[in-house]
C-alpha positions in Angstrom: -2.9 8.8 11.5 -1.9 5.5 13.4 1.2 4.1 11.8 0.3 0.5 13.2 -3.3 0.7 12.3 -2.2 1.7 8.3 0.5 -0.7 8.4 -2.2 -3.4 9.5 -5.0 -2.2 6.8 -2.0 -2.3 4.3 -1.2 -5.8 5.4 -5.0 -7.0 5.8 -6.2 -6.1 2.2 -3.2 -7.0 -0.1 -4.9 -9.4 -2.1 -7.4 -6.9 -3.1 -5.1 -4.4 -3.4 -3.0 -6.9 -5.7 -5.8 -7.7 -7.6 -6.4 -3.7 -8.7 -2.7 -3.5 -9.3 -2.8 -6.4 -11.5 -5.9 -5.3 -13.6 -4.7 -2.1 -14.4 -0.9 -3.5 -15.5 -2.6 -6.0 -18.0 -4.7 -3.0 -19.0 -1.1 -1.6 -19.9 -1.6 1.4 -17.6 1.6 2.6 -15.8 1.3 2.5 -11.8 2.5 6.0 -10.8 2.5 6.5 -7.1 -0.4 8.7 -7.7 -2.5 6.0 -8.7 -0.8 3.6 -6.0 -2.0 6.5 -3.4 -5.8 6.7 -4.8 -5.5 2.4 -4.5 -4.3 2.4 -1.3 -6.5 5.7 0.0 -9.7 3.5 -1.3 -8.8 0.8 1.0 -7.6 2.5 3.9 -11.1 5.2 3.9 -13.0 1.4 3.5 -11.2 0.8 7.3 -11.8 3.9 8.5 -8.3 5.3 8.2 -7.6 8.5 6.4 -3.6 9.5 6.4 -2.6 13.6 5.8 -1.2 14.1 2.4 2.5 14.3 3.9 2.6 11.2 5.1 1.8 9.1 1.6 5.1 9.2 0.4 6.5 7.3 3.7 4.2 4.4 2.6 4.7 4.5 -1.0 7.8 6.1 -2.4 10.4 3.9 -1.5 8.7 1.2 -4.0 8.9 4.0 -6.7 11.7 3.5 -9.1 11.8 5.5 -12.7 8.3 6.8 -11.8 6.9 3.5 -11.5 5.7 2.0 -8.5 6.6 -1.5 -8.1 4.0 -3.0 -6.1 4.7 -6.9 -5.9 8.0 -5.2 -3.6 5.5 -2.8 -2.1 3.1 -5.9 -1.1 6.2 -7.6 -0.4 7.7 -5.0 2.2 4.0 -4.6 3.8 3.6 -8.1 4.1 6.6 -8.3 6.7 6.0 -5.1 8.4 2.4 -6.9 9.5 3.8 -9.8 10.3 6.6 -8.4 12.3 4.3 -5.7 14.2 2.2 -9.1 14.9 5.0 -11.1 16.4 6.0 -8.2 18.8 2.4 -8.1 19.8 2.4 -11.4 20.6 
């Protein structure tokens, strides 16, 4: 796995990964981190990307609080990380 290359999928495809999120919390399901990690797996296998199982919880737990995976913080914190990885390549 290439930490930049995720971090940059991440960052690319938030919208649609906000728009899943979304769907299913009007749907009233709860977003556990293992439903975060099949989102986010979905996307990153669309870019070619496939991360080892012992690596997911690097990109996802710290947004997990109660159980609960708070994604507008997780888009949030991925949202900066791109843009800072971008300004240093720069």
């Amino acid at each position: 796995m290439n930490y930049e290359h995720v971090i940059q999928a991440i960052g690319r495809n938030r919208k649609s990964i906000d728009i899943v999120f979304r769907e299913m919390q009007e749907k009233g399901e709860t977003l556990t981190y293992e439903k975060a990690k099949n989102v986010i797996e979905e996307i990153l296998l669309q870019s070619g990307l496939k991360v080892k199982t012992e690596y997911w919880p690097m990109l996802l737990k710290f947004a997990e609080k109660n159980g609960i995976i708070d994604y507008k913080f997780l888009l949030e914190i991925y949202r900066g990380r791109k843009a800072r990885m971008e300004a240093t390549i720069v």
